[in-house]
N, C-alpha and C positions, 0 to 999 in steps of 0.2 A: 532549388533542389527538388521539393515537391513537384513542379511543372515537369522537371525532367523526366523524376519516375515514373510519373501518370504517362507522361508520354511512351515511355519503353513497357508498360504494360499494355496500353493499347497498340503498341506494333508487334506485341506478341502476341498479342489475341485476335489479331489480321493475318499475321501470318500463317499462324494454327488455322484459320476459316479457308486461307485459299493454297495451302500446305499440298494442295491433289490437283490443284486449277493446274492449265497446262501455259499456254504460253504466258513470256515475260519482254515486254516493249518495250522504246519509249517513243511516245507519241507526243512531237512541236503542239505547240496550239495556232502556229502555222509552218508551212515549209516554205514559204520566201517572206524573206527579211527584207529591209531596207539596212544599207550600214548607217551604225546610231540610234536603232531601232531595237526594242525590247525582243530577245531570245530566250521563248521557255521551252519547257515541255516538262510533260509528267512522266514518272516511271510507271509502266500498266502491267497489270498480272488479270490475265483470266482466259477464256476462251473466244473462240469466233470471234479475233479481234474486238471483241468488247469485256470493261473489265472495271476493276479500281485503279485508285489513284494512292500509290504508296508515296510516303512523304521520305525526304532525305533525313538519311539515318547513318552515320560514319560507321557501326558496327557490321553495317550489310554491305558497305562499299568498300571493294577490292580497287576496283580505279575507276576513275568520272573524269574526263578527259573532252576538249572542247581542241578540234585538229583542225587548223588550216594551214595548206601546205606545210611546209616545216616547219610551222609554230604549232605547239601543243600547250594546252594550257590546262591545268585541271582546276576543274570546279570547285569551287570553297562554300558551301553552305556552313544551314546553322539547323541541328535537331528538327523535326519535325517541318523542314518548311515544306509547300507544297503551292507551286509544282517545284521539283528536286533542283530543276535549271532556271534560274532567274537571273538573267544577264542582260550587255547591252552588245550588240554585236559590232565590232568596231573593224573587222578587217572585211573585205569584200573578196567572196570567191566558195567554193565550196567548203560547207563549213561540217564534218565527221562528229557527231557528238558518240561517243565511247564509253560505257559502262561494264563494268564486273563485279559481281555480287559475290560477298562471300560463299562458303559452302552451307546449307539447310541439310534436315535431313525429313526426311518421310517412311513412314514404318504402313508397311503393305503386311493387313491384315491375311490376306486371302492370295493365292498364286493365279485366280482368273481375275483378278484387278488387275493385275503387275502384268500378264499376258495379253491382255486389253489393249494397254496402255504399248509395250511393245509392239504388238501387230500395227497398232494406228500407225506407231512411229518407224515402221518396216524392218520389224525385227525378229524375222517370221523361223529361225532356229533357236530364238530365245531358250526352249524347254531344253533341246539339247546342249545349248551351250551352259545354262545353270546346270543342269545332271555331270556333265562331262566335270562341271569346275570342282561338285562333290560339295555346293552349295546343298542346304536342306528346305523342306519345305516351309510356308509362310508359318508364324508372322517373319518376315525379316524388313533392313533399311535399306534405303536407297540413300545416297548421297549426291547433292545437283548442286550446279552453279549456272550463272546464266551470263553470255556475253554478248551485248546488243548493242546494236549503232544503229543512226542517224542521220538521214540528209538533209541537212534546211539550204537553201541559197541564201547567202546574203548578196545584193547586190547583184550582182550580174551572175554569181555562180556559178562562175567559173572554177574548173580544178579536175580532181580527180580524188579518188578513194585509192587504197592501197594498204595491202598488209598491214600490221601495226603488231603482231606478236601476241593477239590471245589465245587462249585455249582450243576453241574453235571460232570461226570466224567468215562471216560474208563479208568479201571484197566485192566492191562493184564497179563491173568491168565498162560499165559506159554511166555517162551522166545523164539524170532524165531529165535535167534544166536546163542542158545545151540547147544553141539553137537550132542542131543538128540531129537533135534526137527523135528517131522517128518512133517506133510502135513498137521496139524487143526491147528488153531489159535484160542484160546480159551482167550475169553474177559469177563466183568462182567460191567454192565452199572449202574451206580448209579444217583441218585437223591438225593439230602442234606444226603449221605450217607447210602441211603436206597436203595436196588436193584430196578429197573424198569422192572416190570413183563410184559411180552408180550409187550414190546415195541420195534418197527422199528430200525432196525441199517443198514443204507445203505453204502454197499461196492464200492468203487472205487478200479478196480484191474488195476494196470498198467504195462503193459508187456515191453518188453527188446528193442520192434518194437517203444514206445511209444502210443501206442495203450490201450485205457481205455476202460474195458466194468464196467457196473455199475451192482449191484445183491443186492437184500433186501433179511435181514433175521429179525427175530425175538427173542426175549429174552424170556427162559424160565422161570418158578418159581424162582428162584433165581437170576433171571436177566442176566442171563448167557447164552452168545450166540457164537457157535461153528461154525467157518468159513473156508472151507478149502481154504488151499493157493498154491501159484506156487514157487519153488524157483525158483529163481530171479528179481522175479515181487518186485514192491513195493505198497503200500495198501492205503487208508483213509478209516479210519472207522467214520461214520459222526452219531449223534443220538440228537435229540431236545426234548427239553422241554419246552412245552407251559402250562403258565399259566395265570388268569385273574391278572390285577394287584387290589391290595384292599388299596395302603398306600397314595391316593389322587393324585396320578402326574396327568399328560397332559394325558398319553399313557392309554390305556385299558386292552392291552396282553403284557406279558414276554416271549419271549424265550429265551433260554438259549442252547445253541450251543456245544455240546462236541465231539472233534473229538481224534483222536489217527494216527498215522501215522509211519510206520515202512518197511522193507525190509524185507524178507527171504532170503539169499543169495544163490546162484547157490553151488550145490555140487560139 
């Protein structure tokens, strides 16, 4: 009992430090597997794809989900482990690891932080659209969740990705472990399962030096946004969805956080 509180006081005093950090992964400690072969990864929160390493914690997990083809399995930890996924991969083919976080909240002291933070994420009538709602000026809450997937191959990795019903959500419209995959990474961004038209999808590329450059692109009419890639780099695709809240909480705005995180391997 003691072990457990100590631990839930130190995951509150993590969360409090990276409470304003922007993105949230998760990053395998590889992306091709052998089947029978150990399957991790850590859940990461920070910026410039570099960040900590948050341990599993059932209070902050909405769903942990391990998808191949039509097998779903969800994750069973224990408090504090780390890293969150500690498995042994036993099906062969593309293997979706799936997370949702409960809801956090974060209190913006100031209205040029909370306008910062919008512009980065292209949310360039934010002031009008807080005025219009008859929201008031800071301090006020934001309320966020975050919904993040995963590519590992196991084995030949073969498959495909495919909706699955989060909040927001990267589907990935090609495989980067096929043996057919050439140099686009082709994604489709959705919101409550409806494409996101001309909306921001910002790249994190991380080369083999460890070296991150970061690159924005855009989603077409059907929400579909075509990014070329390096093989052997590994990627975060990060995209946000802000909205007002209308169901009475503390907080004023929703975001909702969906990121996607994969390798291309070296030929």
């Amino acid at each position: 009992m003691l072990l457990s509180r100590l631990v839930l006081v130190l995951w509150c005093a993590i969360c409090a430090s990276v409470a304003t950090a922007h993105e949230f992964w998760i990053e395998p400690s590889a992306y091709q597997v052998r089947t029978d072969e150990k399957m991790s990864a850590h859940l990461k929160n920070g910026q410039g794809f570099e960040g900590i390493n948050l341990a599993f914690f059932n209070r902050n997990i909405a769903r942990f989900d391990v998808i191949v083809g039509d097998k779903v399995t969800p994750v069973v930890g224990r408090m504090g482990d780390s890293p969150a996924l500690d498995i042994t991969a036993q099906v062969d083919g593309l293997a979706v690891i799936v997370h949702e976080t409960t809801p956090s909240f974060v209190t913006y002291k100031s209205w040029d932080k909370f306008a910062a933070f919008a512009e980065h994420k292209y949310f360039p009538d934010i002031k009008a659209r807080h005025d219009a709602l008859g929201f008031g000026p800071a301090p006020f809450k934001e309320r966020y969740t975050r919904h993040a997937k995963t590519l590992i191959a196991v084995g030949t990795g073969a498959g495909s990705d495919r909706a699955i019903g989060l909040e927001t959500e990267f589907v990935a419209l090609t495989n980067p472990y096929a043996p057919t995959f050439m140099d686009t990474m082709k994604v489709q961004l959705l919101d409550r399962g409806q494409p996101r038209v001309d909306a921001q999808v910002e790249v994190f590329d991380r080369a083999t030096d460890g070296t991150v450059t970061i690159n924005l692109y855009r989603t077409n009419e059907k929400g579909i946004a075509e990014v070329p890639v390096t093989h052997g780099h590994s990627y975060l695709f990060d995209g946000v969805v802000l909205r007002p809240i209308t169901d009475g909480q503390d907080a004023i705005w929703d975001t909702f956080w969906a990121s996607l995180t994969f390798a291309v391997p070296q030929r």
